[in-house]
N, CA, C and O atoms as a DFTB+ gen file, in Angstrom:
540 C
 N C O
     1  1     -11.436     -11.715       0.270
     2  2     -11.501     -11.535       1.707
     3  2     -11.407     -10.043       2.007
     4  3     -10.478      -9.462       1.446
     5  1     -12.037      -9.475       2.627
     6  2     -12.182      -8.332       2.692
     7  2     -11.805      -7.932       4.383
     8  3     -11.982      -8.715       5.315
     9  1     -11.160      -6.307       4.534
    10  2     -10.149      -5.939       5.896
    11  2     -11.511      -5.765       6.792
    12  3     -12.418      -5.044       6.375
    13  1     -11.602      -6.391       7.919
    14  2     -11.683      -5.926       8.908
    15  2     -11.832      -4.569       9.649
    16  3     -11.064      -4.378      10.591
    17  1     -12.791      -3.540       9.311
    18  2     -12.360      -2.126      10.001
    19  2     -11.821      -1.837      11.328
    20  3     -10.867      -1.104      11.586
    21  1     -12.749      -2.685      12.360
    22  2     -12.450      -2.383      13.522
    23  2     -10.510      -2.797      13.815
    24  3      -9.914      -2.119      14.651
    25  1      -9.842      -3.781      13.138
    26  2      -8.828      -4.033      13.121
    27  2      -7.611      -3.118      12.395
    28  3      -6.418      -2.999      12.675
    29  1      -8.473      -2.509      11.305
    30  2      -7.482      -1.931      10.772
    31  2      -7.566      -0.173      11.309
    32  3      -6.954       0.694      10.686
    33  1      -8.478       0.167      12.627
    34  2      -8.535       1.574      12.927
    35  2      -7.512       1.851      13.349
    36  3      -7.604       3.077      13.401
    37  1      -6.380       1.558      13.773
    38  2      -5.218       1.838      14.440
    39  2      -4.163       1.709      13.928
    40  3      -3.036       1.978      14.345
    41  1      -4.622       1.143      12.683
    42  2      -2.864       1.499      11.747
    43  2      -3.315       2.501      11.145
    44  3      -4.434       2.878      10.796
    45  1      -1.360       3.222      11.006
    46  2      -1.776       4.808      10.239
    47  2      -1.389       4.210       9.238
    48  3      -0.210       3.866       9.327
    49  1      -2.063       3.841       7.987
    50  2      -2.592       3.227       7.004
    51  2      -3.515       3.818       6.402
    52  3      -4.407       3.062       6.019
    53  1      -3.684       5.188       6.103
    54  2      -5.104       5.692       5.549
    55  2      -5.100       5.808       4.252
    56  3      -4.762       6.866       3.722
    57  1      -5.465       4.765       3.568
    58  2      -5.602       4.698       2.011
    59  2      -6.615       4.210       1.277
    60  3      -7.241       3.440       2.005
    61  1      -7.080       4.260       0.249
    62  2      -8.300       3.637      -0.196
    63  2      -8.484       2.131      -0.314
    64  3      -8.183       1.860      -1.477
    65  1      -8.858       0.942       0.375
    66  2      -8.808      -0.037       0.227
    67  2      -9.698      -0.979      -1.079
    68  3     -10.772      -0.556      -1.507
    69  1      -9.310      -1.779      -1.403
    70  2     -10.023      -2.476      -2.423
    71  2     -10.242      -3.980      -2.296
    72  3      -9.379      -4.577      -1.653
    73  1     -11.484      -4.859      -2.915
    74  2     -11.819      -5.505      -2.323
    75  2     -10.516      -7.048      -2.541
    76  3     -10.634      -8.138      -1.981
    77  1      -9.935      -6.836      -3.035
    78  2      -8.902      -8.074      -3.386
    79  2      -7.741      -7.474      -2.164
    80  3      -7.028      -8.250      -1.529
    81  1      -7.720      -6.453      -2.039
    82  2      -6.257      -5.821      -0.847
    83  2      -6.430      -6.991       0.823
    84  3      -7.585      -7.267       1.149
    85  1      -5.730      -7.327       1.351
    86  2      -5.644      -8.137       2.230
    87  2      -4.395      -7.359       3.406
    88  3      -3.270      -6.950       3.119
    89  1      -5.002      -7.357       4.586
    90  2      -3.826      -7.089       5.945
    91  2      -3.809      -8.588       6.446
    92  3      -4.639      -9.496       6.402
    93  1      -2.228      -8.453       7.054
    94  2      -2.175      -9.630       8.147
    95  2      -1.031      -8.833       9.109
    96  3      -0.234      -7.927       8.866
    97  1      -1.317      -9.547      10.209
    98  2      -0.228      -9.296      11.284
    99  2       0.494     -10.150      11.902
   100  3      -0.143     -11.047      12.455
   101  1       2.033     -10.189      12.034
   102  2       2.956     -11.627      12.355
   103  2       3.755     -10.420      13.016
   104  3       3.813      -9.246      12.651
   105  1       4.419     -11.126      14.211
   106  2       5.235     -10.365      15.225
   107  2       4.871      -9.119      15.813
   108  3       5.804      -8.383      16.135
   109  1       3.886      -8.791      15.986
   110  2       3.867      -7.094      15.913
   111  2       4.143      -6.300      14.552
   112  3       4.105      -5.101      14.828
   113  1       4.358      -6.460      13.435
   114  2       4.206      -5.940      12.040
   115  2       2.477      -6.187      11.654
   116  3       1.646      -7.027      11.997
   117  1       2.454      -4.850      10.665
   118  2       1.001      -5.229      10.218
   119  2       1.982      -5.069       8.626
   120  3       3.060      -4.531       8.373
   121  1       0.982      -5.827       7.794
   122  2       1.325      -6.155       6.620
   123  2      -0.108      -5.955       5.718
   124  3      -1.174      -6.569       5.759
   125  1       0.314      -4.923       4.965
   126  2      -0.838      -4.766       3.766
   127  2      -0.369      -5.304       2.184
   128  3       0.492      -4.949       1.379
   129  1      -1.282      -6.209       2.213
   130  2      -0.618      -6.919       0.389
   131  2      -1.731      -6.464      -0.621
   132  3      -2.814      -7.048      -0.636
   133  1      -1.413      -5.257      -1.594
   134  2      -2.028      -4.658      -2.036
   135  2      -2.002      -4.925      -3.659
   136  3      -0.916      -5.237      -4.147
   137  1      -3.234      -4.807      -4.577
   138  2      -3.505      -4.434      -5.653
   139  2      -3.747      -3.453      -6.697
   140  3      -4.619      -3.507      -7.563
   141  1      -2.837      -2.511      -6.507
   142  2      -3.049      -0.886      -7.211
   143  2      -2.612      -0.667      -9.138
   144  3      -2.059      -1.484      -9.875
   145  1      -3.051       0.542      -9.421
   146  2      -2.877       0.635     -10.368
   147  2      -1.357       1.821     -10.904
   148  3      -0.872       1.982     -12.023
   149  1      -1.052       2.334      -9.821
   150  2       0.208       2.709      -9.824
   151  2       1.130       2.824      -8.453
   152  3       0.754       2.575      -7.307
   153  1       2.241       3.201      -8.815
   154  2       2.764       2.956      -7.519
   155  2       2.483       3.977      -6.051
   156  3       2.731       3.874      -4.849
   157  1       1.821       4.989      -6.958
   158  2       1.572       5.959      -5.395
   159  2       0.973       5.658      -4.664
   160  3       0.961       6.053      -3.498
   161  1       0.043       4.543      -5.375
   162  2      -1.036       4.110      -4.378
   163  2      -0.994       3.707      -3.320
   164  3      -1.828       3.846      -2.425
   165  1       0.754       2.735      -3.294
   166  2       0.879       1.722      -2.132
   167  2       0.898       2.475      -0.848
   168  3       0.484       1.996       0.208
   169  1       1.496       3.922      -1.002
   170  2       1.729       5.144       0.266
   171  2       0.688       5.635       0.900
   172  3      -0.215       4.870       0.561
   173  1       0.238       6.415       1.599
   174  2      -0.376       7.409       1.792
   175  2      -0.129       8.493       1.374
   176  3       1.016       8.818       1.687
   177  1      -0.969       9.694       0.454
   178  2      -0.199      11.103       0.615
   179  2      -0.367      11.338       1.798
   180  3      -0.960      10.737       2.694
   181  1       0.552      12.843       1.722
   182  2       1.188      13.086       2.612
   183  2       0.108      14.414       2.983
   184  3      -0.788      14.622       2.164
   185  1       0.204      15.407       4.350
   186  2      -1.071      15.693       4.220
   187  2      -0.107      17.395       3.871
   188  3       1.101      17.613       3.965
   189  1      -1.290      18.380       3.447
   190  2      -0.696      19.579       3.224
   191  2      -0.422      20.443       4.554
   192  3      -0.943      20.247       5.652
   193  1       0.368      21.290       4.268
   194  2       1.023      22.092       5.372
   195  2       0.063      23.457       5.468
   196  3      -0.983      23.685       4.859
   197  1       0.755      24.268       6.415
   198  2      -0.346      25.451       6.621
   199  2       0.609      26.679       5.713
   200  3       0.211      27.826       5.508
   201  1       1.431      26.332       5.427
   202  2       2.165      27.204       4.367
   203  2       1.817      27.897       3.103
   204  3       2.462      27.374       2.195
   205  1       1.066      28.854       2.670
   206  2       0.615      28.812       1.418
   207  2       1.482      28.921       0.218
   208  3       1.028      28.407      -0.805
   209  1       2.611      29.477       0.154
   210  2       3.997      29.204      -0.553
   211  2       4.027      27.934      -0.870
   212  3       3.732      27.581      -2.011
   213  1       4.422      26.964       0.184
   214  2       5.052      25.127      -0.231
   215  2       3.392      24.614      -0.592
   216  3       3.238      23.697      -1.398
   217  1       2.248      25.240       0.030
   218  2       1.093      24.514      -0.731
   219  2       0.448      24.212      -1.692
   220  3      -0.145      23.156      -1.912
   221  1       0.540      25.224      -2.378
   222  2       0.007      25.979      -3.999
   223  2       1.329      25.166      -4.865
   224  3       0.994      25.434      -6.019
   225  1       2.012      24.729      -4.932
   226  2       3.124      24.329      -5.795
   227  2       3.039      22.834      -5.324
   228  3       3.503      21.924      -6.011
   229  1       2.394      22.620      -4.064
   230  2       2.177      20.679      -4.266
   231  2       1.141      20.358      -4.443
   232  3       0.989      19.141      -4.546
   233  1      -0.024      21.187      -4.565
   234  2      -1.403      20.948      -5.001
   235  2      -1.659      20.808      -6.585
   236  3      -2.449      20.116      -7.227
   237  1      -0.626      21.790      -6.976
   238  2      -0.298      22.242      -8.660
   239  2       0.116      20.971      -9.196
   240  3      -0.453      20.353     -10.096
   241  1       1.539      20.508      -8.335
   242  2       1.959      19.293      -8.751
   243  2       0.709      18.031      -8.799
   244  3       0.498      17.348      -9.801
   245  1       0.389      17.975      -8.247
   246  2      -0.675      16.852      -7.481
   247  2      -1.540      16.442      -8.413
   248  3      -1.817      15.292      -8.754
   249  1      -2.281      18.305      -9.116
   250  2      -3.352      17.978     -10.418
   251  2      -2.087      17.897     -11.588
   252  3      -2.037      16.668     -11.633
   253  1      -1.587      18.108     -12.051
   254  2      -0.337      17.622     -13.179
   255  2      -0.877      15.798     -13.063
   256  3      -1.492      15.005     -13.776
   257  1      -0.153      15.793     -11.602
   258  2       0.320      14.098     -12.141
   259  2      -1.203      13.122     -11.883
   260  3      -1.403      12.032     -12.419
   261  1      -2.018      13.719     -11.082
   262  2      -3.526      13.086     -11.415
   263  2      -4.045      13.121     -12.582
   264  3      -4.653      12.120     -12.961
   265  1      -3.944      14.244     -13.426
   266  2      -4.284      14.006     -14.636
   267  2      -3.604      13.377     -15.591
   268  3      -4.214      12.734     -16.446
   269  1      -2.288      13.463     -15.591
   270  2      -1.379      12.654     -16.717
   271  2      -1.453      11.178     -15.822
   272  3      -1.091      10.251     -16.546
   273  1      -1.757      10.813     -14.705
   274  2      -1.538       9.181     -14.223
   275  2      -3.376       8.683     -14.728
   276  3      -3.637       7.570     -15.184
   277  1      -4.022       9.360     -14.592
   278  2      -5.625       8.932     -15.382
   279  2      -5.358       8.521     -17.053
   280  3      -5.858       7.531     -17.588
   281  1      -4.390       9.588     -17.788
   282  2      -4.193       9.411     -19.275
   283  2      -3.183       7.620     -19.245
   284  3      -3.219       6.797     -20.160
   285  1      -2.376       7.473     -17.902
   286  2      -1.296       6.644     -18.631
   287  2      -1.953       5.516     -17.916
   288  3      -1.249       4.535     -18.155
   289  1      -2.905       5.179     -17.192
   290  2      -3.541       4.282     -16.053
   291  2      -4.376       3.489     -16.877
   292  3      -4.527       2.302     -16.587
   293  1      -5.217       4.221     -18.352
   294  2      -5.801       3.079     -18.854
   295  2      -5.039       2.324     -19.840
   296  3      -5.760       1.666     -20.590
   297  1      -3.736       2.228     -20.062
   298  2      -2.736       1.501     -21.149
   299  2      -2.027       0.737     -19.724
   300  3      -1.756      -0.462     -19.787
   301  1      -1.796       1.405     -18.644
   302  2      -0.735       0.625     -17.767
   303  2      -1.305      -0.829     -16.692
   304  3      -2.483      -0.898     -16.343
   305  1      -0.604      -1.550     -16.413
   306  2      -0.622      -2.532     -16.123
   307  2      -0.688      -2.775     -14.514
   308  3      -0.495      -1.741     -13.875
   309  1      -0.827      -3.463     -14.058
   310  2      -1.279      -3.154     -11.999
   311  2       0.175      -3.343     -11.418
   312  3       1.063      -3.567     -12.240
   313  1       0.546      -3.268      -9.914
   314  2       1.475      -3.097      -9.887
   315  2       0.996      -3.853      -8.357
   316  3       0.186      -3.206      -7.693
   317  1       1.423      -5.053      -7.848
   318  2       1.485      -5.671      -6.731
   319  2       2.416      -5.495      -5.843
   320  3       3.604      -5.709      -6.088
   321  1       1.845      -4.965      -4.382
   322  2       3.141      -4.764      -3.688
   323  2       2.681      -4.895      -2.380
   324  3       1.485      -4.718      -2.144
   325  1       3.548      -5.209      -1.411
   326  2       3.700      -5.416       0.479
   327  2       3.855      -4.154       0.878
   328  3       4.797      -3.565       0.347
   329  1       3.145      -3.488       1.742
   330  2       3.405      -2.247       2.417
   331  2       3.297      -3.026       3.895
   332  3       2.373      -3.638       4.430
   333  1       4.753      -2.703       4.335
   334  2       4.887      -2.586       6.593
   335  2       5.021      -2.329       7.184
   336  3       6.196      -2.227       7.537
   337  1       3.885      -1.878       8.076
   338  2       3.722      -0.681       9.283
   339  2       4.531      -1.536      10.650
   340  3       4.709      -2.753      10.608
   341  1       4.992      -0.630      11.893
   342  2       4.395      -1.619      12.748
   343  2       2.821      -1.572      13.571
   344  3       1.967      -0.693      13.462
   345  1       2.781      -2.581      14.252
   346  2       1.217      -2.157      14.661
   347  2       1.462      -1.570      16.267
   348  3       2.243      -1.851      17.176
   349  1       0.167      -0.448      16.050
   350  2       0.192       1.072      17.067
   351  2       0.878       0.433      18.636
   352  3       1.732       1.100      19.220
   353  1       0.369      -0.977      19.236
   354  2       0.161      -1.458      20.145
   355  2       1.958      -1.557      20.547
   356  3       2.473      -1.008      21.521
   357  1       2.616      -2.323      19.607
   358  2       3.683      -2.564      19.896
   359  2       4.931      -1.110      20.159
   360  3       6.096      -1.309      20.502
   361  1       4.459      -0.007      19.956
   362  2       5.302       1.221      19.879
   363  2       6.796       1.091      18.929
   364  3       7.778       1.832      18.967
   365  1       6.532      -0.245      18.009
   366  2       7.290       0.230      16.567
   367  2       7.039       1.310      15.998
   368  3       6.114       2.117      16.099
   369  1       8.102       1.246      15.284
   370  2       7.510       2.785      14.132
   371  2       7.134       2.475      13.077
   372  3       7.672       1.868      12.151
   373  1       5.299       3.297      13.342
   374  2       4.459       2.907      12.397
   375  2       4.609       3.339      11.405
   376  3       3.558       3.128      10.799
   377  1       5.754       4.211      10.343
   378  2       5.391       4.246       8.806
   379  2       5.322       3.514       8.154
   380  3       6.127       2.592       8.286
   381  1       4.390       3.455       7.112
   382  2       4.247       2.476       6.061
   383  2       5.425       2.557       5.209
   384  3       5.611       3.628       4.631
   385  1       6.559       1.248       4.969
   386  2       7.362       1.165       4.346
   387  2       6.740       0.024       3.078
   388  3       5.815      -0.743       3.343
   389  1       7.316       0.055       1.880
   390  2       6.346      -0.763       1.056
   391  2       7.839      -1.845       0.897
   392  3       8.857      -1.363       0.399
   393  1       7.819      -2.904       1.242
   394  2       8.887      -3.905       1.479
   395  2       9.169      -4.637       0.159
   396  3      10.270      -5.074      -0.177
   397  1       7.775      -4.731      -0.702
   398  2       7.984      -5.948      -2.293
   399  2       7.346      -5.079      -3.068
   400  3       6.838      -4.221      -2.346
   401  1       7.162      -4.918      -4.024
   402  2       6.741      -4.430      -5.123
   403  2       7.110      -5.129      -6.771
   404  3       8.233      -5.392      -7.201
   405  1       6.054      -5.276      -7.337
   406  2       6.177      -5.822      -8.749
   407  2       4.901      -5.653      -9.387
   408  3       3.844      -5.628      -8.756
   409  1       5.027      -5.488     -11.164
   410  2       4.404      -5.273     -12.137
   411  2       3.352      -6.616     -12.645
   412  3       3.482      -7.544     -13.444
   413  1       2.507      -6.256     -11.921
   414  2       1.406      -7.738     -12.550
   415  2       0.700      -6.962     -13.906
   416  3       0.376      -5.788     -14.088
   417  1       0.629      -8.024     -14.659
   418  2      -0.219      -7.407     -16.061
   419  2      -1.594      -8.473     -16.214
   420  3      -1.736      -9.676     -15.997
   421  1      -2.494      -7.415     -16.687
   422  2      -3.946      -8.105     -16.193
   423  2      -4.629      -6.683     -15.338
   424  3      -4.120      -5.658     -14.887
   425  1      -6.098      -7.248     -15.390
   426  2      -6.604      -6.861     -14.723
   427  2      -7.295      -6.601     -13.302
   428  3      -7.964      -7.634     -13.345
   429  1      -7.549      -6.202     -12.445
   430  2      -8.100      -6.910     -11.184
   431  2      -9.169      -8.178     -11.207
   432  3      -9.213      -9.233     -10.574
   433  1      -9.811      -7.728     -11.986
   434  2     -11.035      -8.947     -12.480
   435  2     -10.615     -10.486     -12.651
   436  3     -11.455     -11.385     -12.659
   437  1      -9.081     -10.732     -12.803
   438  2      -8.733     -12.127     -13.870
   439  2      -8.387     -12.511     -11.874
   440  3      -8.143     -11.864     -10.856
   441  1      -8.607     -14.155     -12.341
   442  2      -8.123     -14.720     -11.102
   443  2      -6.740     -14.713     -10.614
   444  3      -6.516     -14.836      -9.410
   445  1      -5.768     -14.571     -11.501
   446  2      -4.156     -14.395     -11.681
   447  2      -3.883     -13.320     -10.618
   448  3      -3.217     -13.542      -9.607
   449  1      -4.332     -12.380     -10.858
   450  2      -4.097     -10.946      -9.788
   451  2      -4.447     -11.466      -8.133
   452  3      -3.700     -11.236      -7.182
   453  1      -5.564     -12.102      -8.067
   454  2      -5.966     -12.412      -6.165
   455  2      -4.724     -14.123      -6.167
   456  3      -3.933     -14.232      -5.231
   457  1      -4.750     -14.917      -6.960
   458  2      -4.001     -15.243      -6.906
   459  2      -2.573     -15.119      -6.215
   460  3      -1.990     -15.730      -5.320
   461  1      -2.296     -14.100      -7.004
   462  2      -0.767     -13.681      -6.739
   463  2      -0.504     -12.914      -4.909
   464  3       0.231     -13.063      -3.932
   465  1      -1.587     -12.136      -5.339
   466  2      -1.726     -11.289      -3.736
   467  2      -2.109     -12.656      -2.218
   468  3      -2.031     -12.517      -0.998
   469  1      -2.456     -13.700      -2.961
   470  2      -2.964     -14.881      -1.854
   471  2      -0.919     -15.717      -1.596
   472  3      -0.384     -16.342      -0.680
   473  1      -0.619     -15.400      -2.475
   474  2       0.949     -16.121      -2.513
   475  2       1.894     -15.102      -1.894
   476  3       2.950     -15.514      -1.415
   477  1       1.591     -13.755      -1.864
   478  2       2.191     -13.011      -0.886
   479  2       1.909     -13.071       0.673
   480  3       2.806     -12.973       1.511
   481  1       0.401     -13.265       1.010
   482  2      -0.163     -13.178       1.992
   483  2       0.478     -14.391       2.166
   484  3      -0.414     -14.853       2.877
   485  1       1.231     -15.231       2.111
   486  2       1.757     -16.604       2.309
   487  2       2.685     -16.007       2.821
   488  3       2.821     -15.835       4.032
   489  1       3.527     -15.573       1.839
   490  2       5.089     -15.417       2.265
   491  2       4.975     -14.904       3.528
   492  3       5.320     -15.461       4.570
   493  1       4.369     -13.586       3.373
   494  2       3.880     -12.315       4.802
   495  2       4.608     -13.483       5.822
   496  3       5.706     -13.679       6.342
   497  1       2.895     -14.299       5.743
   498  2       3.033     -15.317       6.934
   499  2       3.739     -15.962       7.170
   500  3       3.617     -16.356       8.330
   501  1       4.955     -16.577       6.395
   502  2       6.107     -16.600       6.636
   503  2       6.914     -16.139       7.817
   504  3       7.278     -16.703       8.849
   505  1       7.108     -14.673       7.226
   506  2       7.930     -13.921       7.736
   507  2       9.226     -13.214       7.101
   508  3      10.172     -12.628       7.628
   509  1       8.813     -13.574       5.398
   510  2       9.598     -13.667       4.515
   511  2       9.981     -11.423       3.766
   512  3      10.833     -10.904       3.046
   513  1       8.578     -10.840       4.647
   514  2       8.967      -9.397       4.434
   515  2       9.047      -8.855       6.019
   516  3       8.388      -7.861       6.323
   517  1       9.823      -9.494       6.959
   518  2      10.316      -9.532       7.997
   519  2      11.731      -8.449       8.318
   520  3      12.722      -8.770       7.663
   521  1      11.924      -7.139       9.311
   522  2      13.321      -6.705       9.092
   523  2      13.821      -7.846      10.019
   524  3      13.471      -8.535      10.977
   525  1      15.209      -7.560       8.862
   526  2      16.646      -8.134       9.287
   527  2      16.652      -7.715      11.003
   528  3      16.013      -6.745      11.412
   529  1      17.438      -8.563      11.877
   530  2      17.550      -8.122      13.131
   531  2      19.473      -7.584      13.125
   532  3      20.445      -8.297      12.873
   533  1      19.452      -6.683      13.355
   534  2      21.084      -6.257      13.344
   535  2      21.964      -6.870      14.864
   536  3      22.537      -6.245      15.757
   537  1      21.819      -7.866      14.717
   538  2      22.315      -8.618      16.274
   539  2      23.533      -9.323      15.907
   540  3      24.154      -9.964      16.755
């Protein structure tokens, strides 16, 4: 099942989507149940500053760990996880917090992986990666 653009223009959510990744929305939360190959993926980076000091030393960092996460990405295993915004409309606060996270082994290709992401999109709907209400 593949996202919706016109639905997903308004979450700040800007990440590369893939075709097994699935959004849903329950209460005013938007919920992304994602299929990545490491964990940075589930985030957004972050964007660079106008600083050239703090820039040059996170760009530096950036190619380091792009190149050593390409060397360790074809031995490593996928990593399934819930990222939850709220959605723009409701004036929650939209950062993407990643709520579940876990180590699926396999590939995207095997049915096991959409599987698993279809049993989250359950829970979602639930309400089961829901915040606690402090009442």
């Amino acid at each position: 099942m593949t996202i919706d653009d016109e639905r997903r223009r308004d979450d700040l959510y800007d990440v590369r989507l893939r075709a097994h990744d699935q959004r849903l929305e329950r209460d005013g939360w938007v919920y992304y149940v994602r299929g990545v190959r490491h964990d940075g993926e589930l985030l957004p980076r972050t964007g660079v500053t106008s600083e050239l000091l703090v820039d040059l030393p996170v760009l530096v960092g950036r190619g380091i760990r792009w190149a050593t996460a390409r060397v360790r990405r074809r031995r490593r295993d996928w990593v399934v996880g819930v990222v939850r915004l709220g959605a723009a409309r409701t004036w929650r606060d939209v950062a993407p917090v990643v709520v579940h996270r876990e180590d699926f082994p396999g590939a995207p290709g095997e049915d096991g992986l959409a599987a698993r992401i279809d049993a989250l999109v359950a829970r979602a709907a639930t309400g089961a990666f829901a915040p606690r209400s402090e009442c």
